[in-house]
NUTOR-459881 format. One line per field, with one value per residue: residue number from 1; residue in one letter; y, x, z of N, C-alpha, C in turn. Coordinates in nm, 4 decimals. Layout:
# residues N
num: (NUM	...)
residu: (A	...)
nyy: (Y	...)
nxx: (X	...)
nzz: (Z	...)
cayy: (Y	...)
caxx: (X	...)
cazz: (Z	...)
cyy: (Y	...)
cxx: (X	...)
czz: (Z	...)
//
This chain:
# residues 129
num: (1	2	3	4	5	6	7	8	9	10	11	12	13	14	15	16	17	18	19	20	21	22	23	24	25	26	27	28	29	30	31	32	33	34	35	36	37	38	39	40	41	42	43	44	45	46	47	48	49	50	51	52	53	54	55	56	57	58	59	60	61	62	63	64	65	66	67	68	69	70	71	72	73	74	75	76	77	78	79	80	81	82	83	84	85	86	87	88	89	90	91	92	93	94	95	96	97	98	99	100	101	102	103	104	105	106	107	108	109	110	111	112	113	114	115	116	117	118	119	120	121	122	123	124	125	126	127	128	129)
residu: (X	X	X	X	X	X	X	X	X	X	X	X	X	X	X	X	X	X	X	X	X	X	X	X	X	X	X	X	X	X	X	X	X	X	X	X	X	X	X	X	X	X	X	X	X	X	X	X	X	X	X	X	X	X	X	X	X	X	X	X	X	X	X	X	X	X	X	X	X	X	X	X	X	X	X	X	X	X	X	X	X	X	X	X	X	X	X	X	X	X	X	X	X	X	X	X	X	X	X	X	X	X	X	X	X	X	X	X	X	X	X	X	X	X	X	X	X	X	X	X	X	X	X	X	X	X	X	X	X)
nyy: (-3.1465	-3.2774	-3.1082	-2.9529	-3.0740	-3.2696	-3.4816	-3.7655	-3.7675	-3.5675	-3.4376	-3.2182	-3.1629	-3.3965	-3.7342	-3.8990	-4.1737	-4.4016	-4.3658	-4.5872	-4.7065	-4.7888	-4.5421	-4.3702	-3.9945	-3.9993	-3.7996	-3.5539	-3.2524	-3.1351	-3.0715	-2.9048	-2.7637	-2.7155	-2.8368	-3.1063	-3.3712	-3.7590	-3.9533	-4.2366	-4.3232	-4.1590	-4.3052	-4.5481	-4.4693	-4.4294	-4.2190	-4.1028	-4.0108	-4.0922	-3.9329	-3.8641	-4.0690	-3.9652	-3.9493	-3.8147	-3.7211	-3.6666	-3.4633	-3.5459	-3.6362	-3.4741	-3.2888	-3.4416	-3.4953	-3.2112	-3.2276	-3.4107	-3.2778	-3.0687	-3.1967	-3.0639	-2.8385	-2.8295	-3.0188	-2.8248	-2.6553	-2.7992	-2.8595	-2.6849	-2.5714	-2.8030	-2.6301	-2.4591	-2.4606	-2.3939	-2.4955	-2.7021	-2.7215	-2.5265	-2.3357	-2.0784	-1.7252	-1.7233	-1.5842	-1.8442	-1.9734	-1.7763	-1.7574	-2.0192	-2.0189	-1.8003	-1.9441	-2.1881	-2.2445	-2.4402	-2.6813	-2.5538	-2.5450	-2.7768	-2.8597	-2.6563	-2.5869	-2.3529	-2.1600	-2.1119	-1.9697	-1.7093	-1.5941	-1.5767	-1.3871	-1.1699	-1.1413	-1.0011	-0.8150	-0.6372	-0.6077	-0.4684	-0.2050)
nxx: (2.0728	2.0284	2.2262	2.2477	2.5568	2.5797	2.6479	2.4773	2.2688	2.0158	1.9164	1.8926	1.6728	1.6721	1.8181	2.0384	1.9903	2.2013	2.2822	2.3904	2.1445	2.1933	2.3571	2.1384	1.9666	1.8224	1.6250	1.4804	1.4235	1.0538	1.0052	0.7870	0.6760	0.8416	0.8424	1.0358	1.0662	1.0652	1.1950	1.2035	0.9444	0.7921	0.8147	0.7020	0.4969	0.4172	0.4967	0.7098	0.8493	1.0388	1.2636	1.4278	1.6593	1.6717	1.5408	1.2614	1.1345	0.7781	0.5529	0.3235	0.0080	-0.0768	0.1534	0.2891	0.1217	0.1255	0.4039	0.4371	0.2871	0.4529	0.7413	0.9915	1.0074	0.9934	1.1708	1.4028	1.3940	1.4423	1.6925	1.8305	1.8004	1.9652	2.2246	2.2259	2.3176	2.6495	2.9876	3.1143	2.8878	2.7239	2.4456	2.2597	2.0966	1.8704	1.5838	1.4460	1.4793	1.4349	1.1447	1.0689	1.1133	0.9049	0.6834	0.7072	0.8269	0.9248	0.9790	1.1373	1.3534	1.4162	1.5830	1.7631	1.8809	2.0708	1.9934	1.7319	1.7979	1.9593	1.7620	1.5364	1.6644	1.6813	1.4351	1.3380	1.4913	1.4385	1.1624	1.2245	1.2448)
nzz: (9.9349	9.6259	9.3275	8.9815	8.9255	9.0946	8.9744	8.8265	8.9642	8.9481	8.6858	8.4289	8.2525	8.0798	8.0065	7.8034	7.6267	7.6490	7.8428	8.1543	8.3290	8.5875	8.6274	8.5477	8.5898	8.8661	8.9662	8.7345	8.5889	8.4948	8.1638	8.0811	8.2762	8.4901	8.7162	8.9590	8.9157	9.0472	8.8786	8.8376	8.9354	8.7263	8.5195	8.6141	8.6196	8.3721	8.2205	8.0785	7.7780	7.5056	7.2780	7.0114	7.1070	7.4017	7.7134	7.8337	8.1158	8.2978	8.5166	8.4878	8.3328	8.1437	8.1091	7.9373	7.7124	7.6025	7.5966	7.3474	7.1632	7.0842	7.0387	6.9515	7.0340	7.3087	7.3807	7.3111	7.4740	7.6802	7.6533	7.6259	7.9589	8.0702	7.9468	8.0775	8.3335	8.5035	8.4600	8.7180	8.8588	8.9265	8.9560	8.7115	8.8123	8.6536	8.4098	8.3970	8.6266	8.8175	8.7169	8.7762	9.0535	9.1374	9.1064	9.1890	9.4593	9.6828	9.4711	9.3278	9.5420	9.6153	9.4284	9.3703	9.6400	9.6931	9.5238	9.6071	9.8715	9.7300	9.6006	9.8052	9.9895	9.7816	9.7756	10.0372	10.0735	9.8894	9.9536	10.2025	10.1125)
cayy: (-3.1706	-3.2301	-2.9933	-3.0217	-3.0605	-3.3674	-3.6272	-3.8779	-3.7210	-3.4781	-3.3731	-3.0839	-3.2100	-3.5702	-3.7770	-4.0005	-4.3519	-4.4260	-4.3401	-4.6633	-4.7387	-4.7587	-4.3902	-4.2544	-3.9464	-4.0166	-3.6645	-3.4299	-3.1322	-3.1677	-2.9703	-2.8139	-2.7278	-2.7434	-2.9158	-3.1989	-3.5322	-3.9076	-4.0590	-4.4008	-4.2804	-4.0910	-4.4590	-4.6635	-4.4417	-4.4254	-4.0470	-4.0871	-4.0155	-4.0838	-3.8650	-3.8650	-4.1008	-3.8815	-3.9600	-3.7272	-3.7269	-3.5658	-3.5290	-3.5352	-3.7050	-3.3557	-3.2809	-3.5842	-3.4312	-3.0950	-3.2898	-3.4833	-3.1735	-3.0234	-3.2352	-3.0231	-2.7098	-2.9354	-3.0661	-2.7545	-2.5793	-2.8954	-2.8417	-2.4648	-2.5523	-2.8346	-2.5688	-2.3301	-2.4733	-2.3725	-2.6218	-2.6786	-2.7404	-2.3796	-2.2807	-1.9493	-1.7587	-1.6195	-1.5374	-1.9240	-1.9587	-1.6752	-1.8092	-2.1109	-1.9393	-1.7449	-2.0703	-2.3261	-2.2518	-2.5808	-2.7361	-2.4863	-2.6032	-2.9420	-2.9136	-2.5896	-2.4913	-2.2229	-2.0664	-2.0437	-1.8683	-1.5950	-1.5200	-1.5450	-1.2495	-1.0576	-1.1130	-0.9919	-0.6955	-0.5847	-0.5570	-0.4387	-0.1112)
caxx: (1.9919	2.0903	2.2048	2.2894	2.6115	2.5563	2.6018	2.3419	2.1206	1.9129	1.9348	1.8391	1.5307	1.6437	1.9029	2.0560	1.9785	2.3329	2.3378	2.3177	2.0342	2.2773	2.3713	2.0470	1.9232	1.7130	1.5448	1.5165	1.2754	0.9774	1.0503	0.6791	0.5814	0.9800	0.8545	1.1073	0.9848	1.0989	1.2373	1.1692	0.7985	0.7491	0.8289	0.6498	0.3424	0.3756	0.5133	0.8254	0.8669	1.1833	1.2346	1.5718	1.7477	1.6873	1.4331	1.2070	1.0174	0.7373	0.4556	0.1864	-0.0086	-0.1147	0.2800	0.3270	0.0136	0.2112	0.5688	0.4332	0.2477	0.5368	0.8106	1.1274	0.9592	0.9956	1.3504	1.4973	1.3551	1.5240	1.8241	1.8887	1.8022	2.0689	2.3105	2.2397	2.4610	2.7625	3.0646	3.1178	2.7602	2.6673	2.3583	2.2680	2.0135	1.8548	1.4434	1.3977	1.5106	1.3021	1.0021	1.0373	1.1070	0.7755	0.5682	0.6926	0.9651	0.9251	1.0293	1.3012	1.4412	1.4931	1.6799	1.8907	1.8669	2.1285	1.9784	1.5894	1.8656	1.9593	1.5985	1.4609	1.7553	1.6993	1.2640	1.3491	1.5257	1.3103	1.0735	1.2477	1.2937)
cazz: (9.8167	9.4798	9.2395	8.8515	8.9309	9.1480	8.8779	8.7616	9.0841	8.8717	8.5211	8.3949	8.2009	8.0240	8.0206	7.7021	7.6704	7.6129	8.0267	8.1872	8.4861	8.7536	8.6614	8.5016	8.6516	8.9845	8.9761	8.7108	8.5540	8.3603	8.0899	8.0409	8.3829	8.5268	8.8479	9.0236	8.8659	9.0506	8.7393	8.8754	8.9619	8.6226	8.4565	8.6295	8.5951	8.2373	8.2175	8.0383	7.6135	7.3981	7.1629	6.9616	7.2125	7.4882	7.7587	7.9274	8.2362	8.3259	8.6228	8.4953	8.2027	8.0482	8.0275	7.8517	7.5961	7.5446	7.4794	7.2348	7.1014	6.9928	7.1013	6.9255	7.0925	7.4629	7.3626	7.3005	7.5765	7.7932	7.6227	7.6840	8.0933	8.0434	7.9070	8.1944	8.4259	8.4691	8.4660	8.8290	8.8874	9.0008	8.8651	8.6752	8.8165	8.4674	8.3876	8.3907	8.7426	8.8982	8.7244	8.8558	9.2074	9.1645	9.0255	9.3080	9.5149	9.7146	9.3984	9.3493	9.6486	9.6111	9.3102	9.4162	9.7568	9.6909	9.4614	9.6956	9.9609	9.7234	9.5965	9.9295	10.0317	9.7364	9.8019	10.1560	10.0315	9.8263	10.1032	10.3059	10.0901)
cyy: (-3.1638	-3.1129	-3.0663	-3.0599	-3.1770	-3.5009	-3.6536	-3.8297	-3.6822	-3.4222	-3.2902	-3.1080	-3.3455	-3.6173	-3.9050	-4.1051	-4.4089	-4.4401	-4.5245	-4.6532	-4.6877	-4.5590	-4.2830	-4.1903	-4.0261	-3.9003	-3.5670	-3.3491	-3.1714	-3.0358	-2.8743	-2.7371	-2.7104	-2.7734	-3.0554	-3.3314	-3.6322	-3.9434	-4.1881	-4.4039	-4.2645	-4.2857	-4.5455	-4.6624	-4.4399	-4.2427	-4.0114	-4.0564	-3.9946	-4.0032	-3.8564	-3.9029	-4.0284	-3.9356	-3.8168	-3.7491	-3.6391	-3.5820	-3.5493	-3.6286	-3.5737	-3.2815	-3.3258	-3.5117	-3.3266	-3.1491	-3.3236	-3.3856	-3.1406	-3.0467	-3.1201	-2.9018	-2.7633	-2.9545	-2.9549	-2.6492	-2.6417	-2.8828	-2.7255	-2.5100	-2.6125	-2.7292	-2.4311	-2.3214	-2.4758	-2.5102	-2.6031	-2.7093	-2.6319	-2.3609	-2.1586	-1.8868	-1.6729	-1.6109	-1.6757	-1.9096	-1.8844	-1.7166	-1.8943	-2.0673	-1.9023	-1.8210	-2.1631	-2.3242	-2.3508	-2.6628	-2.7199	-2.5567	-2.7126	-2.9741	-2.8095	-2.4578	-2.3629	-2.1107	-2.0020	-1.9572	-1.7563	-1.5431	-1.4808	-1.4157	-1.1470	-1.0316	-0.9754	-0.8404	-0.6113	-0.5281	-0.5009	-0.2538	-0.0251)
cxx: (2.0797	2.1329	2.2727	2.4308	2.7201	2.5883	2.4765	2.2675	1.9992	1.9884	1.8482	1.6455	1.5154	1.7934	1.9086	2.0671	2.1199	2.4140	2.2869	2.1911	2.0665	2.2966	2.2771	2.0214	1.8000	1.5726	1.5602	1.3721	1.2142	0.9877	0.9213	0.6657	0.7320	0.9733	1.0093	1.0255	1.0845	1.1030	1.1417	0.9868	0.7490	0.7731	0.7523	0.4561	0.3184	0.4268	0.6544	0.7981	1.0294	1.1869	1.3902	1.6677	1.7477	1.5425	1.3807	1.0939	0.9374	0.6258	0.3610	0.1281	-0.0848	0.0197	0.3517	0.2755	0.1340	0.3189	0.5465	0.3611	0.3473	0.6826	0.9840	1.0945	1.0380	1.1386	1.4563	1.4926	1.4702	1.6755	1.8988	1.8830	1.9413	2.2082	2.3550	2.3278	2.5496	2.8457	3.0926	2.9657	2.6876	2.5822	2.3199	2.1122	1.9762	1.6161	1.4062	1.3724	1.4037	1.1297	0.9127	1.0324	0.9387	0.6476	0.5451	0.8120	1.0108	1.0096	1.1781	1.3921	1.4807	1.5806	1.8162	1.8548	1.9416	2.0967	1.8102	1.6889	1.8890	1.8635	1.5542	1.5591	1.6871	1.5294	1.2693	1.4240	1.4782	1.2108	1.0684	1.2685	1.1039)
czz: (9.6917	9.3829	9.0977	8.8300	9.0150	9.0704	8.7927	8.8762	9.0634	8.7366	8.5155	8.3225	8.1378	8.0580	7.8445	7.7367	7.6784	7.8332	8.0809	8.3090	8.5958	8.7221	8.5912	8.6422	8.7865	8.9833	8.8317	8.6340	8.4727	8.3260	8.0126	8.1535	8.4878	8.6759	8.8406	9.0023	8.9153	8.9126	8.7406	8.8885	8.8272	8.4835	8.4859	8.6179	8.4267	8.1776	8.1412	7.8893	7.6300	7.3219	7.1241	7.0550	7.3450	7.5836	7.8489	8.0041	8.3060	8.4791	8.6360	8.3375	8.0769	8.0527	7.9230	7.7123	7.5840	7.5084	7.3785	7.0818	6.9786	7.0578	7.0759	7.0130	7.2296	7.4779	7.3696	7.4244	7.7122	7.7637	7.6711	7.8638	8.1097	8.0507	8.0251	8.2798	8.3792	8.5156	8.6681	8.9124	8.9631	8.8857	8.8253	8.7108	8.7107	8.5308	8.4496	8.5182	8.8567	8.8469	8.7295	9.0003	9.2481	9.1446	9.1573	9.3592	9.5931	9.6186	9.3871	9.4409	9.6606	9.4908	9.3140	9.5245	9.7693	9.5811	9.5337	9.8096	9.9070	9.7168	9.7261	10.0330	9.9431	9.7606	9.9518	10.1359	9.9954	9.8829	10.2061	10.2755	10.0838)
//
């Protein structure tokens, strides 16, 4: 599975128009709800906004409503996930991370299976005490 680290595979939450087609993101987070959004899907349903050159994709059409809400709120939120990864494409696992873990770990997993392996150690630990 992808990770951010992958290329054009998944982006963190958008990608700049400046990216062409051939190497826009395929996969990456909606940045309200930080599910695993089809790009190509989230476009063709109508689920995408621009906002300062930047596109974002979301999964729903009441994500869409909240981006546009308060889109710099949305942007900067996408920006900071962006920034999370580390160079190397290893991801950090921070608050976000775990509360995506605890929201939809399914999701989790398709975007960084190594990071549902540590949680699911340290869950398992935990439990085990």
């Amino acid at each position: 599975m992808p990770g951010i680290g992958d290329g054009a595979k998944l982006a963190a939450a958008h990608y700049d128009e400046t990216v062409s087609e051939a190497r826009a993101p395929e996969r990456m987070l909606d940045p309200i709800c930080d599910m695993v959004v089809e790009v190509a899907d989230a476009k063709a349903n109508g689920r995408t906004v621009e906002h300062e050159g930047r596109t974002y994709a979301f999964c729903s059409t009441g994500c869409v409503k909240a981006f546009n809400a308060d889109p710099v709120k949305w942007a900067a939120k996408a920006d900071a996930a962006t920034a999370a990864a580390r160079p190397g494409g290893e991801a950090v696992i921070d608050e976000g991370m775990r509360r995506w873990y605890a929201s939809c770990r399914c999701c989790l997993s398709d975007a960084y299976p190594e990071i549902v392996v540590k949680l699911d150690a340290e869950r398992d630990a935990a439990a085990a005490h």
